[in-house]
C-alpha positions in Angstrom: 95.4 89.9 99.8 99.2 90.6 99.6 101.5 92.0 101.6 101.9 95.8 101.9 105.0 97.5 100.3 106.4 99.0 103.4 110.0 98.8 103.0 112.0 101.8 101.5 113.8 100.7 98.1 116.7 102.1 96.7 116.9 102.4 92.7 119.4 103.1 90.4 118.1 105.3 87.4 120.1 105.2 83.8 121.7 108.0 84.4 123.7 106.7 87.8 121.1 109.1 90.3 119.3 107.2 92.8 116.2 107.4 94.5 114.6 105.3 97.3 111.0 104.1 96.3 108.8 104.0 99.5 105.2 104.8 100.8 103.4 108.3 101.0 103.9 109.2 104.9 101.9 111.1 107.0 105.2 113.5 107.2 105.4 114.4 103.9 102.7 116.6 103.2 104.8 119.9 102.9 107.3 117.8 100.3 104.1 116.6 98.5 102.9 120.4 98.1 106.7 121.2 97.1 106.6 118.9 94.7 103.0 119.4 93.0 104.2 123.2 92.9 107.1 121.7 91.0 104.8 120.4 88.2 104.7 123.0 84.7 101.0 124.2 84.0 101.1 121.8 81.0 101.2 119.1 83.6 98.1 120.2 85.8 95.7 120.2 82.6 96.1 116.7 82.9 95.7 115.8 86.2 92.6 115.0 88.0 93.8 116.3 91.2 95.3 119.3 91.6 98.4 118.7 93.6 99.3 122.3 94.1 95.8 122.6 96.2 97.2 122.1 100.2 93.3 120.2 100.6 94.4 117.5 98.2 97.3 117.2 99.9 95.8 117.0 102.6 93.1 114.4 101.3 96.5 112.3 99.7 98.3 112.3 103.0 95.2 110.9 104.8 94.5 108.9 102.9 98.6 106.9 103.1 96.9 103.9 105.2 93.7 103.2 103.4 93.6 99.6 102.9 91.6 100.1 99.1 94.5 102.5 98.1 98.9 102.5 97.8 100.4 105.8 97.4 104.4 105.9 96.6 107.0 108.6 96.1 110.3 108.7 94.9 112.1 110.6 96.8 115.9 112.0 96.0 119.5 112.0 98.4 117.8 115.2 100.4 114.1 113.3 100.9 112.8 115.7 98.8 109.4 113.7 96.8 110.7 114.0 93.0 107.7 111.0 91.3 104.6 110.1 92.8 102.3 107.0 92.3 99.3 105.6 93.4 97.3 102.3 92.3 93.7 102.4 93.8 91.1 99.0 93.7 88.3 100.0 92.2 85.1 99.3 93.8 81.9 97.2 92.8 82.5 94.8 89.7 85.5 96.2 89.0 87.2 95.5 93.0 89.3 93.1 90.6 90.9 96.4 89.0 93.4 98.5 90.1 93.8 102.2 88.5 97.5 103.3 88.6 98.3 107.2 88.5 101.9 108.2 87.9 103.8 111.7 87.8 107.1 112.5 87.7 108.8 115.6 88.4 110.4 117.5 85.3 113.5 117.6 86.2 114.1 113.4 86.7 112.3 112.7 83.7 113.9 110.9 80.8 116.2 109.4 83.3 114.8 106.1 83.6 112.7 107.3 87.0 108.8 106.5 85.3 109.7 103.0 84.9 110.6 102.6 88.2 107.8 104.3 89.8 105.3 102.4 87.9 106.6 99.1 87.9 106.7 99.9 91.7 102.6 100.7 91.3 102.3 97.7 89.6 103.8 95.3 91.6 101.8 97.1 94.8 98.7 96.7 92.8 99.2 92.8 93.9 99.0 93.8 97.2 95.7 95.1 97.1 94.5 91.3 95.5 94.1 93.0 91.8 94.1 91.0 88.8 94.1 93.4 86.5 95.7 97.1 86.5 94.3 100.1 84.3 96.0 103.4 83.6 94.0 106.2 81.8 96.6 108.7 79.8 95.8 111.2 76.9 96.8 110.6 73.6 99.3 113.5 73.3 101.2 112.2 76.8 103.2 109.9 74.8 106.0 109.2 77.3 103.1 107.5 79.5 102.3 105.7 76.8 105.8 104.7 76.4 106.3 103.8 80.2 103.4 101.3 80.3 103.9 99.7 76.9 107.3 98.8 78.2 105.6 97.1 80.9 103.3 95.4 79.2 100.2 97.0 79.1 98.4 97.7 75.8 95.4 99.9 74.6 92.3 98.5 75.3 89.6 101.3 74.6 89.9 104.6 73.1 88.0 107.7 73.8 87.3 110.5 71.3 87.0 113.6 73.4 86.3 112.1 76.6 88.2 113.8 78.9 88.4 117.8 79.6 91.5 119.6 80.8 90.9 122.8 83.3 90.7 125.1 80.7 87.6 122.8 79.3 89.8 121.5 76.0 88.6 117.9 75.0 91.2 115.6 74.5 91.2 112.3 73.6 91.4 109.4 76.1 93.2 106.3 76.2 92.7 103.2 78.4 95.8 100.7 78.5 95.6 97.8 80.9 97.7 95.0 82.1 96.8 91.6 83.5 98.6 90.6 86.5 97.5 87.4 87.4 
């Protein structure tokens, strides 16, 4: 398997802000709840985990050195988490597949910042020995869509009412995938 992304990286985002790009840190569990408390309600219908719950923090931060699993945040000048990311191998048949989550705080979106963060989940998706990297995103969340079209994923299955937001509302469910290697 590859080599861990351990190294901070600074990036520069259209708009001329900068973040550094580094990995989730036993230290940041308070900025992680700060920043899942950031999220609009809109946001959390969509997420599997709820990160405004301090257990899944909790369960996130413990979870920084697992060697099936990379968690990264953006964070801004004052270390304070504004994007998160995660690409986890998949187990069984599919330990060839990684599954890449991606949220970005409202206030740096449409500056360039979801690109970075999941190019970043893509490139540590090599160093968990993936060939192959999935992301699942509902139809209406079409600037996810946009993202990973950009880098280079496409649709590969479509889902009519498969998954079910917190108020129980079907939506449907799209797969797009990428093939590293």
């Amino acid at each position: 398997m590859g080599q861990r992304m351990d190294a901070p990286a600074a990036k520069l985002l259209r708009d001329g802000s900068q973040v550094v790009i580094r990995p989730l840190a036993e230290h940041d569990w308070s900025t992680l709840l700060r920043f899942g408390r950031t999220l609009p309600q809109d946001d959390m219908l969509y997420l599997e985990d709820d990160l405004q719950s301090p257990e899944i923090i909790t369960r996130l931060v413990n979870a920084s050195a697992a060697e099936n699993w990379r968690q990264l945040v953006a964070v801004d000048w004052d270390d304070q988490i504004v994007g998160y990311a995660a690409v986890r191998r998949l187990a069984g048949w599919s330990n060839h597949v990684g599954e890449i989550l991606l949220i970005i705080g409202p206030a740096w979106r449409r500056r360039g910042l979801g690109m970075v963060l999941a190019r970043a989940a893509s490139d540590a998706a090599l160093s968990l020995g993936v060939a192959k990297v999935v992301v699942e995103i509902m139809a209406e969340q079409v600037g996810g869509h946009a993202i990973f079209e950009r880098l280079g994923f496409a649709v590969e299955a479509r889902f009519s009412a498969h998954a079910r937001d917190r108020h129980g509302a079907c939506h449907d469910l799209h797969v797009l995938a990428r093939h590293l290697q």
